[in-house]
Backbone bond lengths (Angstrom), bond angles and torsions (degrees), N, CA, C in turn:
res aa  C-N    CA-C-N  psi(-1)  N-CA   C-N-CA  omega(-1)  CA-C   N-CA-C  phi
1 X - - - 1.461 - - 1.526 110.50 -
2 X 1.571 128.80 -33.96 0.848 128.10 -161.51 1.810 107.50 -89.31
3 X 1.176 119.60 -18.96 1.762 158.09 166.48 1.397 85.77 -51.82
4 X 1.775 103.71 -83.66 1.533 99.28 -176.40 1.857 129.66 -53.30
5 X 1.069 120.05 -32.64 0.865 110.32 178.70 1.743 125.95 -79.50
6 X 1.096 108.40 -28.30 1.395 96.99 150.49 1.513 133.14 -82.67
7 X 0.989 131.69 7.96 1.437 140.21 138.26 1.297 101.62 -69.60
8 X 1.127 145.60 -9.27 1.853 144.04 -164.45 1.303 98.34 -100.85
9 X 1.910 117.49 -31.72 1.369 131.48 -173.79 1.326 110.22 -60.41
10 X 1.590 98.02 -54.33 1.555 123.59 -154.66 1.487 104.04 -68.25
11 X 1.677 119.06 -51.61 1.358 125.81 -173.95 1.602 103.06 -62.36
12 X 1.541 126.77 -43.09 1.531 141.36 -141.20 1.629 103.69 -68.80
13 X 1.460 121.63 114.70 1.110 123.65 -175.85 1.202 119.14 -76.83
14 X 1.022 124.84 -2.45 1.534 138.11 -176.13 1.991 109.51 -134.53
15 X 1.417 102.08 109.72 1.627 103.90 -158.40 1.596 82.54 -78.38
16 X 1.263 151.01 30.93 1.639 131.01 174.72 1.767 98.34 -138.67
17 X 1.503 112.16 16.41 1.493 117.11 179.09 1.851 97.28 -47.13
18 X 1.492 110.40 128.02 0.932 107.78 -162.97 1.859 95.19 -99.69
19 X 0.498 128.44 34.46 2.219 148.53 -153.11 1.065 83.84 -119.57
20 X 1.380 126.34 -71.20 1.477 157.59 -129.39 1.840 96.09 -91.80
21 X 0.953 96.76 -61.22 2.324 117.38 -173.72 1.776 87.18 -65.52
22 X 1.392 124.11 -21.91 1.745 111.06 -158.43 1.800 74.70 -105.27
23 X 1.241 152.93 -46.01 1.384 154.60 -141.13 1.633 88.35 -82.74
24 X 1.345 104.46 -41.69 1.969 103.02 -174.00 1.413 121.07 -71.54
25 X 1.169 124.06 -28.69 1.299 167.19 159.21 1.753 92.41 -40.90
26 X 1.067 96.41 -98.99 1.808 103.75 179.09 1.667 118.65 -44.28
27 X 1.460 105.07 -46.46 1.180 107.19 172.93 1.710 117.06 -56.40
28 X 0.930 101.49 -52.47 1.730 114.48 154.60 1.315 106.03 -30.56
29 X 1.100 95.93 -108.24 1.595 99.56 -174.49 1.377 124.50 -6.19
30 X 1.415 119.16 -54.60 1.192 129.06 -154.40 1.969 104.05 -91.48
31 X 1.368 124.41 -28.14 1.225 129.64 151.80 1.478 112.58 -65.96
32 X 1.399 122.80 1.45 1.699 114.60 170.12 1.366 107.40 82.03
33 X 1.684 135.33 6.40 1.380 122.98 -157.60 1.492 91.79 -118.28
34 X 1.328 123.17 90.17 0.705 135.73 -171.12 1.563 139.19 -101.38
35 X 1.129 90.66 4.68 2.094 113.35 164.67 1.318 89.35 -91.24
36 X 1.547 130.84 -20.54 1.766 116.98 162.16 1.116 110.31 -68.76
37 X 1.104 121.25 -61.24 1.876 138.02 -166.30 1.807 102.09 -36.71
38 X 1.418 81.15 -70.60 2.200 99.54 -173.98 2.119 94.76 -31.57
39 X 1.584 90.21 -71.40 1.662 99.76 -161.69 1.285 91.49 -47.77
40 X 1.271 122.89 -63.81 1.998 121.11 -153.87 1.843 101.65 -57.02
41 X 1.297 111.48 -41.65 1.470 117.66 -177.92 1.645 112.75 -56.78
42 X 1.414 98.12 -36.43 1.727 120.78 -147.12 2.012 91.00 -72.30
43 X 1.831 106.93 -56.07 0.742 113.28 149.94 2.104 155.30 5.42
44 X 1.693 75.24 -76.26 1.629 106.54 177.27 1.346 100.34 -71.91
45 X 1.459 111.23 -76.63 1.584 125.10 177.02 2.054 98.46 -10.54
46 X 1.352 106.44 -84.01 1.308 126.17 -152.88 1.598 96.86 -54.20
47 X 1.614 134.89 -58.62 0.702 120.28 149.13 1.693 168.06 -77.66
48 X 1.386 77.81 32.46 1.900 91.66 -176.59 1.984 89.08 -112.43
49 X 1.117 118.88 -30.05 1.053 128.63 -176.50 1.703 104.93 -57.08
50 X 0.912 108.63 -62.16 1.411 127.28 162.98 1.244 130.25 -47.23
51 X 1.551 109.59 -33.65 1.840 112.51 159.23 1.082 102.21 -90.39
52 X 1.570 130.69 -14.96 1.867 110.64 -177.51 1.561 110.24 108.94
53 X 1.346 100.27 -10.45 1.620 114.63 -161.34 1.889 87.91 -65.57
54 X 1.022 130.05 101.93 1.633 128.82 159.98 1.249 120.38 -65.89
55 X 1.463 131.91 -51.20 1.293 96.98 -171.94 1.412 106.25 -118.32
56 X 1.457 131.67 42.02 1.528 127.90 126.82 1.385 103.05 -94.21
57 X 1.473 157.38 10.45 1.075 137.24 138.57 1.743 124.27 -66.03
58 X 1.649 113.79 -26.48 1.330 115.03 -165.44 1.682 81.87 -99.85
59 X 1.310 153.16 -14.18 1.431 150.85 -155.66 2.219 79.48 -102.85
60 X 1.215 125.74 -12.46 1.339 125.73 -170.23 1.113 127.93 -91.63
61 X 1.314 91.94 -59.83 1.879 132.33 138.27 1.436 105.79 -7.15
62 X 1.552 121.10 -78.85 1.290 141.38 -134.05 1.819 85.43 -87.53
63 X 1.485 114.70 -62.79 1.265 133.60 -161.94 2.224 90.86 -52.59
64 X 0.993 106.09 -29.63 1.782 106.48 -161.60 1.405 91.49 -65.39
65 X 1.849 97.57 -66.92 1.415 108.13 -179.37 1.857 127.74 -49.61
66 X 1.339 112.94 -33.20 1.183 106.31 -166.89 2.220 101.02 -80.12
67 X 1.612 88.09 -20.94 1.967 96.39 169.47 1.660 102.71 -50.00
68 X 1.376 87.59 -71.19 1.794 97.29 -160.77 1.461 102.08 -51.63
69 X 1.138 136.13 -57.99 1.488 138.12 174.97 1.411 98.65 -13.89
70 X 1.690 116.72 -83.63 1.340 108.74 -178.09 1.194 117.13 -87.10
71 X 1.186 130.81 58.53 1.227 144.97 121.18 1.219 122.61 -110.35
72 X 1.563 135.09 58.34 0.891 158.77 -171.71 1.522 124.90 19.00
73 X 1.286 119.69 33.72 1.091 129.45 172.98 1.438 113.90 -105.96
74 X 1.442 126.33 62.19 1.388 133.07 -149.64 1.755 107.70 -99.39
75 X 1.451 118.72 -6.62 1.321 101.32 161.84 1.487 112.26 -90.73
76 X 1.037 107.73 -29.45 1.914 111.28 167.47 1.100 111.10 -35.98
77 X 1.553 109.93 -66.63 1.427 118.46 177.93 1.576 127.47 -61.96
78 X 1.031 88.06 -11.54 1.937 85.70 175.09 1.481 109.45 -84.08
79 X 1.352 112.12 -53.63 1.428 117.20 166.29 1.197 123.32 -37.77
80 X 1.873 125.04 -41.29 1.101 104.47 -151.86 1.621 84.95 -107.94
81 X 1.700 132.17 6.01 1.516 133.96 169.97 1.481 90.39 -88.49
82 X 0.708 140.56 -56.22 1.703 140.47 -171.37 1.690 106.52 -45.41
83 X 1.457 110.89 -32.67 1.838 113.30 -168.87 1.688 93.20 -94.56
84 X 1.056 113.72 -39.51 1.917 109.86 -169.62 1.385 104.05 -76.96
85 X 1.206 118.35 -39.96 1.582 106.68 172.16 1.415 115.87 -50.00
86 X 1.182 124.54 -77.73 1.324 156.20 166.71 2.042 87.74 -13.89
87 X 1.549 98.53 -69.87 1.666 100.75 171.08 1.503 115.44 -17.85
88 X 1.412 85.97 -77.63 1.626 126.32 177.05 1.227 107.82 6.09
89 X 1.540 91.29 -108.63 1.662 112.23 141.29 1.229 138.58 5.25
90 X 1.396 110.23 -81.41 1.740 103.50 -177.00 2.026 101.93 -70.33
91 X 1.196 120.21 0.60 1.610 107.18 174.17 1.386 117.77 -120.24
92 X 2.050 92.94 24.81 1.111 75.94 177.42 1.836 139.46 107.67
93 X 1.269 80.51 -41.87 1.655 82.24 171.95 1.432 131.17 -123.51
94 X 1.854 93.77 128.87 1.691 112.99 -123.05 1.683 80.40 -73.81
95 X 1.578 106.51 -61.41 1.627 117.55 -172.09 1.327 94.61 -25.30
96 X 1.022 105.23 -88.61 1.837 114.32 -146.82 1.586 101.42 -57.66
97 X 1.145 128.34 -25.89 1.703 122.61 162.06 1.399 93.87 -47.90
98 X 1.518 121.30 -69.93 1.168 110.14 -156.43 1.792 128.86 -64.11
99 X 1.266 88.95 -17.52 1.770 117.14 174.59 1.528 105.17 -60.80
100 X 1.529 99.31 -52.63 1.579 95.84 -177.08 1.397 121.68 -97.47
101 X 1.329 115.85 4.34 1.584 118.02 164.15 1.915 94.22 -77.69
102 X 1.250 105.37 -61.80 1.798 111.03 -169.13 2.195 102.02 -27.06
103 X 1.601 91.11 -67.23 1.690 94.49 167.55 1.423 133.33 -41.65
104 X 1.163 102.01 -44.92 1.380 107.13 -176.86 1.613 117.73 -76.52
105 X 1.690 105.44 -20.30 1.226 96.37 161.49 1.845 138.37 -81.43
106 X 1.467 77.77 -19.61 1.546 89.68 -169.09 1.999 98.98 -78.60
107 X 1.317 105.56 -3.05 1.696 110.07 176.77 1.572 105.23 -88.16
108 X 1.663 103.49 -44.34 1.382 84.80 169.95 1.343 129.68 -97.09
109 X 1.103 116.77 19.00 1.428 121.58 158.12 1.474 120.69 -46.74
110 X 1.285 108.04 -34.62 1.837 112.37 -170.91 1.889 86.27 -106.94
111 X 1.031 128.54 -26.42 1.729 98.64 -174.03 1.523 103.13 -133.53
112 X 1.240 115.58 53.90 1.340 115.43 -179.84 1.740 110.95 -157.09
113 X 1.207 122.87 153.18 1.587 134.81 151.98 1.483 119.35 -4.09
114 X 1.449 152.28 146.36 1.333 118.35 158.05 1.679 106.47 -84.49
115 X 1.459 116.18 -14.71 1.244 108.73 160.46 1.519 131.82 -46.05
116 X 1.360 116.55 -53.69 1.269 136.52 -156.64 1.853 89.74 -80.32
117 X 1.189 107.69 -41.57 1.328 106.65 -179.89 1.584 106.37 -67.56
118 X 1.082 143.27 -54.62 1.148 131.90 -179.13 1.431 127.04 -65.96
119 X 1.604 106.82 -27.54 1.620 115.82 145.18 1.759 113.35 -14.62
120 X 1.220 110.45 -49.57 1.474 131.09 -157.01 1.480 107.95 -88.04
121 X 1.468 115.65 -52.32 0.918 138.55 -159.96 1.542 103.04 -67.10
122 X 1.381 99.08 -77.14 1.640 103.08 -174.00 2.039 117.37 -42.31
123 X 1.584 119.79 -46.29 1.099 82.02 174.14 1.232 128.99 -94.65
124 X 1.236 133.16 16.51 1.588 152.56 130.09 1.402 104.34 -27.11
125 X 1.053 97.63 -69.33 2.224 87.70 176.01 1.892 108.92 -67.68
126 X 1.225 114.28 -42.36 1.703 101.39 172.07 1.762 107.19 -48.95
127 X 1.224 108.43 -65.67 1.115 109.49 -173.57 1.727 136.62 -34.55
128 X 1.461 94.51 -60.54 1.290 117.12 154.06 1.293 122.09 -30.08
129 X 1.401 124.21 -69.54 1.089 144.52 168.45 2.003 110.46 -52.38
130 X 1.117 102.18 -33.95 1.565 95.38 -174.19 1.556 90.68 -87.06
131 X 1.083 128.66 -33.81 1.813 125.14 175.60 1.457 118.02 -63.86
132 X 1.058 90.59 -31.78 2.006 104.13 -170.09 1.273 134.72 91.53
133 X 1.439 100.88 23.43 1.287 120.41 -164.00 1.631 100.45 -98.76
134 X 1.675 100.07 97.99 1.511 105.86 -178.15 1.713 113.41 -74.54
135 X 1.273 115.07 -12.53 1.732 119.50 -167.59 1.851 93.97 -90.56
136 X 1.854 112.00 -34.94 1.616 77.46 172.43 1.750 121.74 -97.17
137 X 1.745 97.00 -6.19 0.967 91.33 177.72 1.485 128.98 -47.33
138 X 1.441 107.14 -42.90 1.440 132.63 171.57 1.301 108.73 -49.17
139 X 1.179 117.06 -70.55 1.195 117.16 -179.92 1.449 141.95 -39.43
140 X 1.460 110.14 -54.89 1.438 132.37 117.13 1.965 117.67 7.14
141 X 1.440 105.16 -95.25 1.049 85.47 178.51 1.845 128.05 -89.56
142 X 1.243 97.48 28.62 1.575 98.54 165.63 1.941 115.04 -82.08
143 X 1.774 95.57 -41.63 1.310 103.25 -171.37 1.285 98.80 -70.61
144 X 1.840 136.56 -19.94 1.378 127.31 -156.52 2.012 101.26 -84.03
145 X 1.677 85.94 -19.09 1.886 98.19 -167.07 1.895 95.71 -86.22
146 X 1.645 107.74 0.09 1.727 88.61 172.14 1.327 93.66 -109.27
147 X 1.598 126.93 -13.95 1.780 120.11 164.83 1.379 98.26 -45.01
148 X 1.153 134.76 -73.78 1.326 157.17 -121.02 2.106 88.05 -87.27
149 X 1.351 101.76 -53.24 1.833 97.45 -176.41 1.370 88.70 -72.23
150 X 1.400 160.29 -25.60 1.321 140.26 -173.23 1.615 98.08 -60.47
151 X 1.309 109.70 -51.06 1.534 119.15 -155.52 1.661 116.06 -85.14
152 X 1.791 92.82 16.24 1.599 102.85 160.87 1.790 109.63 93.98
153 X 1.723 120.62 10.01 1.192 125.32 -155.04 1.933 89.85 -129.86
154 X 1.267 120.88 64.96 1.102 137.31 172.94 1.253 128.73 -57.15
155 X 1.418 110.20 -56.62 1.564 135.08 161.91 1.982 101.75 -40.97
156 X 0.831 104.13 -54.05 1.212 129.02 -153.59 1.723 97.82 -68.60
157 X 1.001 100.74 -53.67 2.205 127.22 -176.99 1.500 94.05 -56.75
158 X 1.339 96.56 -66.11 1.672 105.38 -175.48 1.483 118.55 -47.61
159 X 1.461 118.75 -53.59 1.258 99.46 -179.94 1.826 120.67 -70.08
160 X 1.723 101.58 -33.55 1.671 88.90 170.25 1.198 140.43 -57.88
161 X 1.994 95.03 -15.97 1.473 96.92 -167.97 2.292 90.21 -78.13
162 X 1.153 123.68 -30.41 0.878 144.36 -167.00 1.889 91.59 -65.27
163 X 1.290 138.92 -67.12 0.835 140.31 -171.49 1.733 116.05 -58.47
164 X 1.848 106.07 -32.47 1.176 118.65 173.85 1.862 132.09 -54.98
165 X 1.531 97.22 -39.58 1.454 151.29 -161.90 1.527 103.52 -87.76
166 X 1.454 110.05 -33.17 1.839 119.68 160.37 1.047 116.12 -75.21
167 X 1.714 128.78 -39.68 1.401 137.78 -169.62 1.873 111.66 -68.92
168 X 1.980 96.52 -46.79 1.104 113.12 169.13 1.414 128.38 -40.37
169 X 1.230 111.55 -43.34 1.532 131.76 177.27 1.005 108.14 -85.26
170 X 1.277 147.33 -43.02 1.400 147.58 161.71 1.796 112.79 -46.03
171 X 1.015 107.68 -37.07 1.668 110.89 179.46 1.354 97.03 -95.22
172 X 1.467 150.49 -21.20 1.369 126.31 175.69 1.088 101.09 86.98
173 X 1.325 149.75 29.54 1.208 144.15 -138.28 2.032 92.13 -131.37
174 X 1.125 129.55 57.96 1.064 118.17 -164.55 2.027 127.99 -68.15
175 X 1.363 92.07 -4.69 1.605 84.90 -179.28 2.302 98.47 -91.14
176 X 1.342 108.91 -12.84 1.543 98.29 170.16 1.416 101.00 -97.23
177 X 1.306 144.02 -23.31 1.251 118.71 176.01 1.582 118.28 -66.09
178 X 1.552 111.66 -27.71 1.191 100.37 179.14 1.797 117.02 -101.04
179 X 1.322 107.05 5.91 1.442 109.89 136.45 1.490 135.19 -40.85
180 X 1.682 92.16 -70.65 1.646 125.61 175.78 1.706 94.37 -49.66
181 X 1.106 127.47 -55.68 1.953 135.22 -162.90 1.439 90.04 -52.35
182 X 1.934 117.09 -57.34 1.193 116.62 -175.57 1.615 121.02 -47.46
183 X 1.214 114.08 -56.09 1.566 119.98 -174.30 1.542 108.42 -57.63
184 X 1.491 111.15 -47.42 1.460 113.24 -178.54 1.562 110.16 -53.98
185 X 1.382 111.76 -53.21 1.630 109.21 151.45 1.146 125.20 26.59
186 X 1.487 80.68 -98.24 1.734 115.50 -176.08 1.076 127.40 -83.75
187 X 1.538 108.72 -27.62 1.705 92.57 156.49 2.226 127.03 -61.37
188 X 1.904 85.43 -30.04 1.625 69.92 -177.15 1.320 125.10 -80.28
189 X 1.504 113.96 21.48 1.577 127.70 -155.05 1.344 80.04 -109.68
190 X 1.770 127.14 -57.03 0.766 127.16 -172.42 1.805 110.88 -46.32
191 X 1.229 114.85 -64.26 1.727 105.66 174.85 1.193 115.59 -83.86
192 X 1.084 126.64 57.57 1.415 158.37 109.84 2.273 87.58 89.26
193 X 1.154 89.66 49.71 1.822 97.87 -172.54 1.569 97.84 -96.09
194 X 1.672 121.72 85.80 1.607 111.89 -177.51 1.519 96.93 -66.78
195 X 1.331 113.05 -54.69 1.440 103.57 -168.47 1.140 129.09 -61.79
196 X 1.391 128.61 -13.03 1.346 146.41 -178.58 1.803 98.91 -70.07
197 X 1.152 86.71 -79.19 2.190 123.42 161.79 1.766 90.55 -14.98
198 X 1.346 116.00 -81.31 1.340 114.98 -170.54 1.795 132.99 -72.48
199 X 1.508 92.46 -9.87 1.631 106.30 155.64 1.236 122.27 -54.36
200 X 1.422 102.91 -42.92 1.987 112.91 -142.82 1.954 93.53 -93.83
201 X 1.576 104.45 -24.02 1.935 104.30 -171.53 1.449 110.88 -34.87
202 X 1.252 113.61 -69.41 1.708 122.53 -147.89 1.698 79.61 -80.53
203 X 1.112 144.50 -71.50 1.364 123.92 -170.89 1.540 123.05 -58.64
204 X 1.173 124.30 8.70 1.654 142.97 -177.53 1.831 95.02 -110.14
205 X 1.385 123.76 -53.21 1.141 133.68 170.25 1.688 125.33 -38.71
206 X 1.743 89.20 -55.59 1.409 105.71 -165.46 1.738 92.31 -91.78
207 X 1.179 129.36 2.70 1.771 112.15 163.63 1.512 117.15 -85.78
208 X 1.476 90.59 -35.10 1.909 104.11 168.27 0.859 129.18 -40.71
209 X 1.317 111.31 -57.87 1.600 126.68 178.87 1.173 113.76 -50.45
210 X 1.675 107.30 -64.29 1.428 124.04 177.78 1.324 111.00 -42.03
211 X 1.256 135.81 -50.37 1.128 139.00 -129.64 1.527 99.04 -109.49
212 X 1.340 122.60 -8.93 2.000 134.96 -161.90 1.361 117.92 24.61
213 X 1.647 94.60 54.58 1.674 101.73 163.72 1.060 122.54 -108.71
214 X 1.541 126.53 58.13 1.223 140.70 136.27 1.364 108.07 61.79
215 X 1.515 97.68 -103.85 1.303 141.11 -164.83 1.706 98.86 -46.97
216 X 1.419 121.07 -56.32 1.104 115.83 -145.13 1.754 82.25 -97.72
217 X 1.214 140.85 -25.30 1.315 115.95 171.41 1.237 121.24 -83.91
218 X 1.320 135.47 -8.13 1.122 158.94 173.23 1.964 95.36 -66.94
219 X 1.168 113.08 -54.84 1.284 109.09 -176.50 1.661 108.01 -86.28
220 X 1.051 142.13 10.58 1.439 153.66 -164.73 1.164 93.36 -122.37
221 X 1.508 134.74 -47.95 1.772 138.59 167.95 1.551 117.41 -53.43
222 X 1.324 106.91 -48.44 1.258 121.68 -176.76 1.963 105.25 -70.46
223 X 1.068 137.75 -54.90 1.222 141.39 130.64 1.549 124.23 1.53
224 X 1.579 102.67 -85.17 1.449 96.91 173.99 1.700 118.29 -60.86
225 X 1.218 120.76 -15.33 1.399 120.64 176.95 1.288 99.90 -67.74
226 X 1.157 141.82 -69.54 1.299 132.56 -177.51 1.586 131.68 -30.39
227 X 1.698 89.81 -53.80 1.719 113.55 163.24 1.393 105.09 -26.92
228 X 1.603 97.08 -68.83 1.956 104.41 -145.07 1.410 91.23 -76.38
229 X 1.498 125.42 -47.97 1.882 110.47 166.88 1.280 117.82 -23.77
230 X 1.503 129.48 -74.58 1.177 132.73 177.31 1.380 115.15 -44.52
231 X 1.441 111.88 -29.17 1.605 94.52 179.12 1.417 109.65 -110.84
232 X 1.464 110.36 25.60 1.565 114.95 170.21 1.207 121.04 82.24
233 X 1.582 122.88 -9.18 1.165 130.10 159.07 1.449 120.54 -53.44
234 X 1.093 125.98 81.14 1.615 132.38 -163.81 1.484 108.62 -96.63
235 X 1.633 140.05 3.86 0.652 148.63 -149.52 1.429 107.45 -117.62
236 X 2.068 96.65 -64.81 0.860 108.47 166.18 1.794 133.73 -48.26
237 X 1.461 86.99 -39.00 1.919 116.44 -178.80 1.478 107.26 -56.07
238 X 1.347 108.06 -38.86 1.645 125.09 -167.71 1.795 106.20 -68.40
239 X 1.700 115.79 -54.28 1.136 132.33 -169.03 1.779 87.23 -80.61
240 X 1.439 157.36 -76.61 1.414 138.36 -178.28 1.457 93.35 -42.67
241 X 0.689 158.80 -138.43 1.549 163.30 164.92 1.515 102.33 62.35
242 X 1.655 109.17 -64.86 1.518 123.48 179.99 1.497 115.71 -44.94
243 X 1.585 110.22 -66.17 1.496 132.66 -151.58 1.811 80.32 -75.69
244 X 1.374 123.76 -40.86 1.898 97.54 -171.13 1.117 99.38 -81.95
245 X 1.070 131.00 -42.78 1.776 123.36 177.46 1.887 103.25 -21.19
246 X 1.388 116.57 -60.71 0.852 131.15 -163.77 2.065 105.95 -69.30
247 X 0.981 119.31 -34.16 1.055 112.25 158.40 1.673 138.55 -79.73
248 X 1.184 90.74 -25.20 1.899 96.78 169.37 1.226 127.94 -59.39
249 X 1.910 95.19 -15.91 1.788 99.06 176.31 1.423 111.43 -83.67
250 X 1.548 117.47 -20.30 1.398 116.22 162.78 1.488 129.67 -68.54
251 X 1.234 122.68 -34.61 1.068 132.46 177.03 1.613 145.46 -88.26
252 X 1.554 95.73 -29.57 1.909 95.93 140.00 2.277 92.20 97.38
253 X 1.153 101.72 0.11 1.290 91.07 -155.04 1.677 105.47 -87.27
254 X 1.289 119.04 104.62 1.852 113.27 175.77 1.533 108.79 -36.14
255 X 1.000 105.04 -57.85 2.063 101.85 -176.34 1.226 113.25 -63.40
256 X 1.170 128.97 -40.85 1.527 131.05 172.00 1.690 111.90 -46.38
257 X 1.352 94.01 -53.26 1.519 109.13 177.12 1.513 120.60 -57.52
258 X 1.279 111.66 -49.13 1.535 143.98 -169.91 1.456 90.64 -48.80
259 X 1.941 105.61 -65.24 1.394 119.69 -176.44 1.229 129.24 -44.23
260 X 1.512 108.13 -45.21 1.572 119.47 -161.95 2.135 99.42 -85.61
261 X 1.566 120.27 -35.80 1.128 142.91 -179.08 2.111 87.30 -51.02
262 X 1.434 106.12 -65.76 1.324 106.90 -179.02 1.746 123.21 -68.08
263 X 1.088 94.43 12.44 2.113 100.55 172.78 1.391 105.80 -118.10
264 X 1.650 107.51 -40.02 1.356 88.22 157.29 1.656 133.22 -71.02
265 X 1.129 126.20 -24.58 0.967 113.77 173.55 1.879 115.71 -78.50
């Protein structure tokens, strides 16, 4: 995608094609590089707003906010996912409601209620589902199955994340299955399943990669480094340690950094 779009540059007779500024944007996003995403989004937003264009301004909107989020500016981002949904909605457009409820939950997942978070969550999965959008649907209910393990219902997380993780594979959809691999993760770490935990790595590993979501293997690296420390694997700890080092310079994120700074040490 990222191939294509600069061939999209090269052909594009008009260097401010705003198709083109919303395609970089997403493409962004989805490689985790997200001091691209914000600007390319930031961009679109300002000028689609300005032609009237509504819903590549609110599809701009969402893409800015869901940047800054992980870039640790997460009450910004709640505010400004909390107003575009809400947008969303009254014009109508179900997807991108559901796009920006899905975000907004996964922001307040780390600084919010698990109530308030699932507030978010649940009609993010209706939505989804009424759009047809099987990648957030999924997504959706993976983050609702780590509400659910916060709130002490593990058994319960595990198998959805498990049921989620079938759908994933069924759609071919490889950058949410190895999302979904990630969450399942941590739930089986969470009920304390090493052997389970150490099944799922290299196939949790190898969707990451595939899939160039950054962010979330970057934080799955940083993770298992800790693991293999504790269990004296210093070798292993050293090489996860290595390969995210190398991604944190793409991704811009203080906590990411913060995190990985504290495994190495």
């Amino acid at each position: 995608a990222n191939t294509a779009l600069g061939r999209l540059r090269q052909l594009a007779p008009d260097a401010g094609d705003l198709r083109i500024d919303l395609l970089e944007a997403e493409v962004a996003l989805q490689l985790c590089e997200f001091q691209r995403a914000a600007a390319a989004a930031s961009r679109v937003r300002d000028a689609a707003t300005k032609a009237q264009a509504v819903a590549p301004a609110q599809r701009a909107a969402r893409i800015h906010a869901e940047a800054i989020g992980r870039l640790d500016r997460r009450p910004e981002a709640r505010r400004e996912l909390t107003s575009i949904a809400a947008r969303d909605q009254a014009l109508g457009l179900t997807g991108e409601a559901a796009a920006a409820r899905l975000a907004l939950g996964i922001v307040l997942l780390r600084i919010a209620s698990s109530e308030e978070t699932r507030r978010a969550l649940e009609p993010a999965l209706a939505g989804s589902i009424q759009a047809g959008d099987k990648r957030s649907e999924i997504g959706a209910r993976t983050v609702l199955a780590i509400v659910d393990a916060k709130e002490g219902k593990v058994p319960e997380a595990i198998r959805a994340a498990d049921a989620a993780l079938a759908d994933a594979q069924k759609i071919g959809d490889r950058w949410i299955e190895g999302f979904v691999l990630s969450q399942r993760m941590a739930l089986y770490n969470w009920a304390d399943g090493d052997t389970a935990t150490r099944a799922t790595i290299e196939p949790t590993l190898a969707a990451l990669r595939d899939s160039g979501n950054r962010n979330v293997l970057m934080a799955t690296l940083t993770n298992l480094a800790l693991v293999a420390t504790e269990a004296l694997e210093l070798d292993k700890a050293e090489a996860y340690i290595v390969e995210a080092e190398a991604l944190s310079q793409r991704i811009g994120s203080q906590l990411g950094s913060g995190n990985l700074d504290r495994a190495r040490g």
